[in-house]
C-alpha positions in Angstrom: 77.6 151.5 -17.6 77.8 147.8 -17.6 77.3 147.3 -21.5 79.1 150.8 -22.5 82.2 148.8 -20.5 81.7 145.0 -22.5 81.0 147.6 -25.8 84.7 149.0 -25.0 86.2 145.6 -24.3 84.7 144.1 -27.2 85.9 147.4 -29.8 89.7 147.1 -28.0 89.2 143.7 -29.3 88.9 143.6 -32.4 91.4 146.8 -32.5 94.4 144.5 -31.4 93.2 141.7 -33.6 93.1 144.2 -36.7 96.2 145.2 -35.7 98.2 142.6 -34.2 101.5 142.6 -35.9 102.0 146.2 -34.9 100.9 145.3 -31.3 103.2 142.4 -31.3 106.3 144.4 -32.7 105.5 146.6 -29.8 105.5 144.6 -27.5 108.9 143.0 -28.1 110.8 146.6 -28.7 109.3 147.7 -25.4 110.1 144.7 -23.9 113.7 144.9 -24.7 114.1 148.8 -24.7 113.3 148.3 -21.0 115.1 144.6 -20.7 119.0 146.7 -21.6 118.3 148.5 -17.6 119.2 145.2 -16.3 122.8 145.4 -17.3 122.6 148.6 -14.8 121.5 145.7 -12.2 124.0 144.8 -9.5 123.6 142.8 -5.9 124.6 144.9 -2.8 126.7 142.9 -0.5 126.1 145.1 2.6 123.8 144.4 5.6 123.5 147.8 6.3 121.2 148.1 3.3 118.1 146.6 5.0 118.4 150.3 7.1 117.4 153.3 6.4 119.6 156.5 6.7 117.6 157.5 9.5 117.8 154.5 11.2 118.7 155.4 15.0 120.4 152.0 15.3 122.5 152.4 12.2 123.3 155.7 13.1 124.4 154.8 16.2 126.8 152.2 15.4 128.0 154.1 12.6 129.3 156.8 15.2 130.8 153.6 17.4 132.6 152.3 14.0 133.8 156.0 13.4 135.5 156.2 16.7 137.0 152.6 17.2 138.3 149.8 15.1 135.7 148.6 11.9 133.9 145.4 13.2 133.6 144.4 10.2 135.2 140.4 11.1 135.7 137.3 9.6 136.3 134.6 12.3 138.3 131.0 11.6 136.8 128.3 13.9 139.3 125.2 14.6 138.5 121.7 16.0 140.3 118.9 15.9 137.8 115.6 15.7 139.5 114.3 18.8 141.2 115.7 21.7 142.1 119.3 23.2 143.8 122.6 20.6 146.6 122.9 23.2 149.1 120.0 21.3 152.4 121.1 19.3 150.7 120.2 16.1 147.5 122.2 16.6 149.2 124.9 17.9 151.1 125.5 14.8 147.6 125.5 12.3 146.9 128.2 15.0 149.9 130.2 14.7 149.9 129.2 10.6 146.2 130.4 9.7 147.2 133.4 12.1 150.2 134.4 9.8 148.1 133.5 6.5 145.3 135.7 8.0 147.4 139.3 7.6 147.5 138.2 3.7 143.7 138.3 3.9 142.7 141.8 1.7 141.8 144.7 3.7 142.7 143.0 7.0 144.3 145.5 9.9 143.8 143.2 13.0 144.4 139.2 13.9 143.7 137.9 16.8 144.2 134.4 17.9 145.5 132.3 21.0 148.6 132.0 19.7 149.4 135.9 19.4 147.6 136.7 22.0 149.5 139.5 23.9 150.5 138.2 27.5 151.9 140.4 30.4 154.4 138.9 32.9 156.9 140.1 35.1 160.6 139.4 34.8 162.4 140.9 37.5 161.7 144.4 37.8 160.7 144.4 34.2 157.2 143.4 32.5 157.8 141.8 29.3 154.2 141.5 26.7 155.4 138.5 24.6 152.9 136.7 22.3 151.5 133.7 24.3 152.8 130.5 22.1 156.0 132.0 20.6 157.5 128.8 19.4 155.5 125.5 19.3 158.6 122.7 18.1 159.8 122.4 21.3 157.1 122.7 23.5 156.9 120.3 27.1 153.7 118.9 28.8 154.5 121.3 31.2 155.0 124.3 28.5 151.4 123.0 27.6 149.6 123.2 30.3 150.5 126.5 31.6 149.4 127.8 28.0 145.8 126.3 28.6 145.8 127.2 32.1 146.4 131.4 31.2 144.2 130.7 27.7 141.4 129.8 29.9 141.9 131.8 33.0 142.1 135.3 30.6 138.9 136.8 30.3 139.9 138.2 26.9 140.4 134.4 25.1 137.9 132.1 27.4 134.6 131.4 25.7 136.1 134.3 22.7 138.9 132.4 21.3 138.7 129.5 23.2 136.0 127.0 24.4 136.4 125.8 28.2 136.2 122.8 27.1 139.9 123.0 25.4 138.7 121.5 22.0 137.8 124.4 19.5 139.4 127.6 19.0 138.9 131.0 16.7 141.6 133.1 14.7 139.7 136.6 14.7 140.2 138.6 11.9 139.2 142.6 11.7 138.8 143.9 8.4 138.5 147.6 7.2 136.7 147.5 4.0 135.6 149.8 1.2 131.5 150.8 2.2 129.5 148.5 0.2 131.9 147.7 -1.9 130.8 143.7 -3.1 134.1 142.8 -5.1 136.5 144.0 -1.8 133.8 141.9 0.2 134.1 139.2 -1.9 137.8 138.8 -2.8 138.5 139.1 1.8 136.0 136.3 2.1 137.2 134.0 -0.9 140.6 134.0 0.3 139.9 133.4 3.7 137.9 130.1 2.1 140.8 129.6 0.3 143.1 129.2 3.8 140.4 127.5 5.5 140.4 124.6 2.8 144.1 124.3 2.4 143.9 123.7 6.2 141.3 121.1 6.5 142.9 119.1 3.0 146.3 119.3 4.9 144.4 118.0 7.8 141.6 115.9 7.4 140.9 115.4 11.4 140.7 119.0 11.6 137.3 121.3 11.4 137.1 124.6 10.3 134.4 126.9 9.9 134.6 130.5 9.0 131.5 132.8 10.5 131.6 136.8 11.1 129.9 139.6 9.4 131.9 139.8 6.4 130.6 136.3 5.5 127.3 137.5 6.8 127.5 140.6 3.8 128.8 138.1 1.3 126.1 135.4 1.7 123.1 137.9 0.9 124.0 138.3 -2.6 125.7 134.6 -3.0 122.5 133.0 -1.6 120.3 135.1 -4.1 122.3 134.4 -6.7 121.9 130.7 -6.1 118.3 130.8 -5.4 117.9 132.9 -9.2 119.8 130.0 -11.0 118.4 127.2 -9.4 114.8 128.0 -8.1 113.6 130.0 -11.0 114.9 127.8 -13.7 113.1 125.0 -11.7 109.7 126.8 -11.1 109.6 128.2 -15.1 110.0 124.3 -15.7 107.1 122.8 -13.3 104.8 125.8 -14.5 105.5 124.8 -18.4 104.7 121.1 -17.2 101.2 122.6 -15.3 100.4 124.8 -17.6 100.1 122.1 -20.8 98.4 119.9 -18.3 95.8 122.7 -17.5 95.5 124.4 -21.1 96.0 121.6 -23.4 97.5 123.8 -25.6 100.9 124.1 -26.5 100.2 127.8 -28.4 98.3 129.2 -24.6 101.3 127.6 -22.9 104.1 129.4 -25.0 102.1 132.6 -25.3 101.6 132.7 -21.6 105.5 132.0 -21.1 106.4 135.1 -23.2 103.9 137.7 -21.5 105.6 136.3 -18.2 109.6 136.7 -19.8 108.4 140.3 -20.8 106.9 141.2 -17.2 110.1 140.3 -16.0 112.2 141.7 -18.2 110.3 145.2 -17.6 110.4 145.2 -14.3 114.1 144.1 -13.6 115.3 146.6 -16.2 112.6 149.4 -14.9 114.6 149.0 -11.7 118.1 148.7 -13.0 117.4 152.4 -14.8 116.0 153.6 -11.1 118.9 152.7 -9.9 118.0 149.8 -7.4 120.4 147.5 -6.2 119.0 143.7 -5.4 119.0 142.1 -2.4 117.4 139.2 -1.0 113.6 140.4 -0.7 113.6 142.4 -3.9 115.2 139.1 -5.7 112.1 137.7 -5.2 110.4 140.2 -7.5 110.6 137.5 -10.4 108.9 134.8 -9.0 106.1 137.2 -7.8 105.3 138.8 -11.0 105.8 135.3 -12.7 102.8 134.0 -10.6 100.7 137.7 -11.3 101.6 137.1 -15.4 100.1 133.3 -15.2 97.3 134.4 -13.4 96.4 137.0 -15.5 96.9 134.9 -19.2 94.8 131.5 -17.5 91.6 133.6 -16.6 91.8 134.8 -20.7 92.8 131.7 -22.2 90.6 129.6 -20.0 87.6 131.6 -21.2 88.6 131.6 -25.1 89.2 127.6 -25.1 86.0 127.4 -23.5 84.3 129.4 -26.5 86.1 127.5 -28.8 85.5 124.1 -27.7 81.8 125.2 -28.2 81.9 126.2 -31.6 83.3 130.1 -31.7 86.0 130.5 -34.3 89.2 132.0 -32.9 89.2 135.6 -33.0 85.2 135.3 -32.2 86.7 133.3 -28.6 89.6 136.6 -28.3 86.8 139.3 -28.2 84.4 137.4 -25.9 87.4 136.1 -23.5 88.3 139.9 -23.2 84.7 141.3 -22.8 84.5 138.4 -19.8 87.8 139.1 -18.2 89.1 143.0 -18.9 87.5 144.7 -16.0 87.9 141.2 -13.4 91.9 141.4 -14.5 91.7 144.9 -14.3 90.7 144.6 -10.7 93.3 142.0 -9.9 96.0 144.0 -11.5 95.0 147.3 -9.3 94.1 145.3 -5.8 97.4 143.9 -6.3 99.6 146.8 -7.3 97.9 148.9 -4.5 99.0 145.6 -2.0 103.1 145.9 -3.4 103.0 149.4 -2.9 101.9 149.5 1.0 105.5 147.8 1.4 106.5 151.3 0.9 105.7 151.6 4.4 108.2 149.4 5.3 111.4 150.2 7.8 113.9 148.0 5.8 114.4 149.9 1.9 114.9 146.4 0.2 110.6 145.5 1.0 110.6 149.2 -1.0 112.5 147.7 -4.0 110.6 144.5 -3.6 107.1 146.3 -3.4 108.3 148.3 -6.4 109.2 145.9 -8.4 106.8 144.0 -8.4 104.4 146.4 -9.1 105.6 147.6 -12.4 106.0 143.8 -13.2 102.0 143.2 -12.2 101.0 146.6 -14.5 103.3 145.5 -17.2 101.5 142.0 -16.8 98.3 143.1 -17.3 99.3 145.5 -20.5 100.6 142.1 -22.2 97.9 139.3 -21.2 95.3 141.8 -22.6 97.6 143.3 -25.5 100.1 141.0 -26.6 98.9 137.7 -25.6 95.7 137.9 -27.8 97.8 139.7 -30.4 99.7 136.1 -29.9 96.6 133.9 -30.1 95.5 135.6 -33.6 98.6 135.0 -36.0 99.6 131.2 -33.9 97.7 128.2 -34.6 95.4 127.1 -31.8 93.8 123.4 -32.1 90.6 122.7 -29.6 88.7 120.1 -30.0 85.1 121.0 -29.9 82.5 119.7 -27.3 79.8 117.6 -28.5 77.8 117.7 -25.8 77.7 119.4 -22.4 79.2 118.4 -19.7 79.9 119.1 -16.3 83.3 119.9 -14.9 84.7 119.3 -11.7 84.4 123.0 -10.8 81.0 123.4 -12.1 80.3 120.3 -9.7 81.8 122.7 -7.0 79.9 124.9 -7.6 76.9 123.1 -7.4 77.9 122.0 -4.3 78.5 125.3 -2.5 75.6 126.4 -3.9 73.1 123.6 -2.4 75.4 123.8 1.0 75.5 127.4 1.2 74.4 128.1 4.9 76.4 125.1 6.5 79.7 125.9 4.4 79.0 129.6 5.9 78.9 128.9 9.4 81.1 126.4 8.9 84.5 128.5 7.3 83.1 130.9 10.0 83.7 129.0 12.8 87.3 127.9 11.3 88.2 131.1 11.0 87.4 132.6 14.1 89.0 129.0 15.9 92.2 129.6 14.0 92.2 133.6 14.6 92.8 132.8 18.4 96.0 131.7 18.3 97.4 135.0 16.5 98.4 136.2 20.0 100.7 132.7 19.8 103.2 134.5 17.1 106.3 135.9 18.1 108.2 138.3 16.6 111.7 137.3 16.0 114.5 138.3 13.3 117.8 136.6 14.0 119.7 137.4 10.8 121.4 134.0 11.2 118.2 132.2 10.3 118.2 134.3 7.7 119.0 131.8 5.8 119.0 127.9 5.3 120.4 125.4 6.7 122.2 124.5 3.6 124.0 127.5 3.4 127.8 127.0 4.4 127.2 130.4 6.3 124.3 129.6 8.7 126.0 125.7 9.1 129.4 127.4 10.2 127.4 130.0 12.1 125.7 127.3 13.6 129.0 125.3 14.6 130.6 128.4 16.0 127.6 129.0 18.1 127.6 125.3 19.3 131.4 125.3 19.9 132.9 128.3 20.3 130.7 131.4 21.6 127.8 133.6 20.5 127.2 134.5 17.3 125.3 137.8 18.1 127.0 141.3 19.9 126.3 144.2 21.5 128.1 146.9 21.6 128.7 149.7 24.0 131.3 153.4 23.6 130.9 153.8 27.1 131.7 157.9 27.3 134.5 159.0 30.6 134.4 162.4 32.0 137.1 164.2 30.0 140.3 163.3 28.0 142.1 160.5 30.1 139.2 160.0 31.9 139.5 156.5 31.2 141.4 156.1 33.8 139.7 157.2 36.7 139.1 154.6 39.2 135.7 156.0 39.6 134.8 155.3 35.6 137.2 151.7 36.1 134.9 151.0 39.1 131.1 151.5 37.4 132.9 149.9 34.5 134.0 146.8 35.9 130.7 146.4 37.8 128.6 146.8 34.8 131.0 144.1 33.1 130.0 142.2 35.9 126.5 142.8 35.9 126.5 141.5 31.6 128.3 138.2 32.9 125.8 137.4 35.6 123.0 137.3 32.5 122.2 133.4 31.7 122.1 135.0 28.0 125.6 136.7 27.7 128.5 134.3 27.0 131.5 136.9 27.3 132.2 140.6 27.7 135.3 142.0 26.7 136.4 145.4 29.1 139.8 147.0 29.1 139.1 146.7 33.2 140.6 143.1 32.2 143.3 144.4 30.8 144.2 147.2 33.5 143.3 144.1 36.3 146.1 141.4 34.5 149.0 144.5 34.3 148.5 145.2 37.8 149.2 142.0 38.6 151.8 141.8 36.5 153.1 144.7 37.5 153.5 143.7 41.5 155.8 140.6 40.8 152.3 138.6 39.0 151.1 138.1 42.5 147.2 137.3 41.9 146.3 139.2 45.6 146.8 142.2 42.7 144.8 141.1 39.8 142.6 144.0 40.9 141.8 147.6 39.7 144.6 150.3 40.1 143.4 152.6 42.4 145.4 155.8 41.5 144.6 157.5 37.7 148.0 158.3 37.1 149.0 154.6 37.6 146.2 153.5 35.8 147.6 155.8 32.7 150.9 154.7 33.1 150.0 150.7 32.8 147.9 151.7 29.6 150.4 153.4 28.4 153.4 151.0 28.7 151.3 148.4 27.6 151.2 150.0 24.2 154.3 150.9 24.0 155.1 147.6 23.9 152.3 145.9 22.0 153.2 145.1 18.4 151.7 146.6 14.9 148.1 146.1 14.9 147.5 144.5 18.3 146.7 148.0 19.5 144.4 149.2 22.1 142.3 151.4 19.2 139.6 148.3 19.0 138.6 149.4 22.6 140.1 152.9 23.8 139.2 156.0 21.7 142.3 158.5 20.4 142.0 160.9 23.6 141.4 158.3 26.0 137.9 159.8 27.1 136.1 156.7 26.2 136.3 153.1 25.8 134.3 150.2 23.9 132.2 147.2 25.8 131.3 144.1 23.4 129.2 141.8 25.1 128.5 138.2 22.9 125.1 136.7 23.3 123.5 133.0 22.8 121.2 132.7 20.4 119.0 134.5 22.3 115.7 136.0 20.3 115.2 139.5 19.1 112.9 140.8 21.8 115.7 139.2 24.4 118.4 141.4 22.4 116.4 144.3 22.4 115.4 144.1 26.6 119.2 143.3 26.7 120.4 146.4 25.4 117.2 148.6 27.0 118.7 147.1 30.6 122.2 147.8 29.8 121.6 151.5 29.1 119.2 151.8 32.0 121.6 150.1 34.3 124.1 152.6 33.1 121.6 155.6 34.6 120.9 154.0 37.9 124.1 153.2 38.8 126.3 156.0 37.4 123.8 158.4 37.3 125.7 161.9 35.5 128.4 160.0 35.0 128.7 157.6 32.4 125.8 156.6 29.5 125.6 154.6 26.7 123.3 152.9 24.3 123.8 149.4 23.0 124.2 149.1 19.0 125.9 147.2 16.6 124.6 144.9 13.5 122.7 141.9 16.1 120.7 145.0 17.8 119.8 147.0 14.4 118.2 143.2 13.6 116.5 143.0 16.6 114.9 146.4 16.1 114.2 146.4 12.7 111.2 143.7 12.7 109.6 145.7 15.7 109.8 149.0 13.6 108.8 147.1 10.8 105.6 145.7 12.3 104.7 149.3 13.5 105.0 150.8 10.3 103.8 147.9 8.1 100.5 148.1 10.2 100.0 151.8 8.3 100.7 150.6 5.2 98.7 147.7 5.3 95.6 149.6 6.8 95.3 152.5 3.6 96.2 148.9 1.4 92.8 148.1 2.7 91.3 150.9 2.7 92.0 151.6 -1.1 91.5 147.9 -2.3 88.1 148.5 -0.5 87.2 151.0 -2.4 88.5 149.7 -5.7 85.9 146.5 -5.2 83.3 149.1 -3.9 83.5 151.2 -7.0 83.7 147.8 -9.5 80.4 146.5 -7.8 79.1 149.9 -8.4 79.6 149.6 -11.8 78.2 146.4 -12.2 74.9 147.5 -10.9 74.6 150.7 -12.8 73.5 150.8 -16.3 
């Protein structure tokens, strides 16, 4: 079997150096036909991608998103370099980048400090005014009593403002087109836009902008910059490595071409399935760049070798493919069978990617062993023949391990089994913050939010009432307010925003703002009546739909974490819900969701399912090296 294999090899030869201008013109027209699928190529700028449809995370806060406000957010951070936000001239940035914020495309909601909707009583009346109206004339006095209520009002302090005074946040809701990455793009670049005519106008002023709709835009803007700087740079320090290794400038260009024409049939292959690229599957180049290389060295290596010791050229081609068809044959499958396990994957991008790069690592090997020597036949190749043998460093190596075998054994033995024990060290983690660098304007605003402001992570909670209205039971207030106090008494939970607040501050307002009332009402028509004439007086787009659904029969918890890890988020939300059925047994239950929680469930799901995959990936790759060592033996 052996020799009918090198016979084969040696015939498919000389077949592609008989007819190597055909095989070259082949080559190129199939490497373009399948190139023009790239225009079809586009970058998804929605998170939501990295889930599938049957996702129960995604699903879940799909049906929160369908019932209350889009959270979809992108959130202004201010500082000044020195001293507290509540000054005249800080005030007004607030109130300006609050007004400049309805311009932002797509935007339906702003909230800030400075619009912040504050109940009082006037007499008999209650008046819901916007909390700094006019900042020009504005006392000490007028100052203080802004910061006192700003900090005292569990809806602002540690949301919109820091209890330390100094940083503040202009929240703004967006309600964009799904996966739609020119919308996403256009809310986000003009919110930059305000940001940096804010901190040019004033230079002792910080701003960062953070939120999910940045989070959506970074993805593709970060794998965009990666393509046109990290690529360019790696084709570069190949070309340098590869005329170092080869000494040929002919192997080096050859081997640069078979890797541009993996590429190019891959990214088109996947631009005619209909992919979309996102960060994993944008690493599909580089991958199938370092599978292309691979393959082209082990043929080029062995046909300079034959050459340097006195084989003519197409004499080196047919020996270098007898020696290396069936070892790159083998490295082609193992490895396509490896890409394909990600199949298994929860998240569909490690599909793409897996996919991908496969047909880049078949289309690979179809080039180094059909267009490559096609190549090396009709370009000129110089070697410079050996005189004399000598020994190379890895035929030295060789020797070595060779004369050493028993002690190198044990030895790698013992290293591995040292180094195996501290598997049970890794933890599983997957905050999509770190997602990306530190260089990224994202993850450093992200970062400064988190160290300034409040949490950069949520969970979110449609917390269900008994019937229509039944938000205003004071039995569903009471388990409500008590699981909002239950969240705050977590070290990991930073704020908790619950319309209890809300209902607590108008009946106080509504008995004269005496704080002996800043209580729950304890009557469900009154209860109804304070909601209601609350909204009735709330202005366009401050509404209560962010938190109360349309018949009043449920309402919305969003609890902001540190930056606690995944397995904390996931415990957080298992607690929550089973809190939920202790405590109000029958009565009220709910599951936490929203994009943080999906994240903190996808790399546990994705373990669990990549352990299937990567099991038959073994499995099969076994067998493959099973059946090639068969061969071997069998003549």
């Amino acid at each position: 079997m052996s020799n009918f294999m090198d016979r084969l090899s040696v015939n498919y030869a000389k077949g592609i150096i008989r007819w190597r201008w055909l095989v070259l013109l082949v080559s190129i027209l199939a490497a373009v036909g399948a190139a023009s699928g790239m225009q079809k190529l586009s970058f998804t700028s929605d998170y939501r991608v990295f889930f599938g449809d049957d996702n129960p995370q995604l699903n879940a806060f799909e049906s929160l998103q369908d019932v209350y406000t889009k959270t979809d957010n992108i959130l202004f951070v201010l500082k000044p370099n020195n001293g507290k936000i509540f000054t005249p001239q800080w005030l007004q940035v607030v109130q300006d980048v609050t007004e400049e914020s309805w311009q932002i495309p797509y935007s339906i909601r702003v909230d800030s400090i400075t619009n912040f909707q504050h109940t009082e009583a006037v007499g008999d009346d209650l008046t819901v005014a916007d909390l700094v109206e006019e900042t020009g004339g504005l006392s000490q006095v007028g100052l203080d009593r802004i910061e006192q209520i700003a900090l005292t009002e569990p809806a602002l302090a540690k949301r919109i403002i820091s209890a330390d005074s100094t940083t503040t946040g202009i929240q703004v809701t967006l309600q964009l087109p799904p996966d739609d990455a020119i919308a996403l793009n256009e809310a986000v670049s003009f919110a930059e836009n305000i940001a940096a005519t804010i901190e040019a106008a004033n230079p002792e002023l910080e701003v960062a902008i953070t939120g999910l709709a940045p989070l959506s835009n970074a993805f593709p803007t970060a794998s965009m910059a990666d393509m046109s700087t990290l690529t360019p740079l790696m084709f570069l320090v190949i070309i340098v490595f590869l005329v170092a290794f080869l000494r040929s400038f002919t192997g080096t260009i050859g081997t640069l071409i078979v890797t541009i024409f993996s590429v190019m049939v891959a990214m088109g292959t996947a631009g005619y399935m209909g992919m979309k690229l996102t960060p994993p599957s944008a690493m599909a180049p580089t991958i199938i760049l370092t599978i292309a290389i691979a393959d082209c060295v082990h043929i080029l290596v062995t046909m300079f070798h034959e050459m340097r010791h006195g084989k003519d050229k197409r004499d080196a081609i047919v020996e270098s493919l007898r020696v290396n068809m069936q070892p790159v044959f083998l490295t082609s499958l193992t490895t396509v069978i490896g890409f394909l396990s990600l199949n298994f994957s929860e998240a569909p991008p490690f599909h793409d990617l897996g996919n991908i790069a496969a047909i880049g690592v078949v289309a690979a090997w179809i080039f180094s062993i059909a267009f490559l020597p096609a190549f090396i036949a009709v370009a000129p190749v110089r070697v410079k023949q050996v005189t004399e043998e000598k020994f190379t460093a890895m035929e030295r190596l060789g020797e070595f391990v060779i004369s050493h075998r028993t002690k190198l054994l044990l030895g790698m033995g013992l290293i591995v089994v040292g180094t195996s024990s501290f598997i049970s060290k890794i933890e599983l983690d997957d905050r999509f913050i770190e997602y990306f660098d530190t260089s990224v304007p994202f993850r450093v605003d992200s970062d400064f939010t988190r160290d300034n402001l409040t949490g950069v992570y949520q969970v979110e909670f449609s917390i269900d009432a008994e019937n229509s209205g039944g938000v205003a039971s004071p039995v569903y207030l009471a388990h409500l307010e008590d699981f909002a106090n239950w969240l705050r008494a977590k070290p990991e939970v930073v704020h908790v925003n619950s319309i209890t607040d809300i209902l607590k501050r108008l009946n106080k307002s509504m008995h004269g703002d005496d704080e002996t009332w800043y209580k729950l009402p304890e009557e469900r028509d009154l209860a109804a009546q304070y909601l209601l004439l609350y909204e009735m007086s709330l202005p366009y787009g401050l509404d209560l739909n962010s938190q109360i659904n349309i018949d009043k029969s449920a309402s919305r918890m969003t609890v902001t974490l540190d930056n606690v890890s995944s397995n904390d988020m996931r415990n957080i939300a298992l607690e929550s819900t089973q809190w939920l059925r202790d405590n109000a047994p029958g009565y009220m239950e709910a599951d936490g969701s929203g994009a943080s929680v999906m994240f903190a469930h996808l790399a546990d799901r994705n373990i669990k399912s990549m352990l299937m995959g990567t099991a038959l990936a073994f499995v099969l790759i076994s067998l493959s090296l099973i059946f090639a060592a068969l061969l071997r033996f069998v003549e």
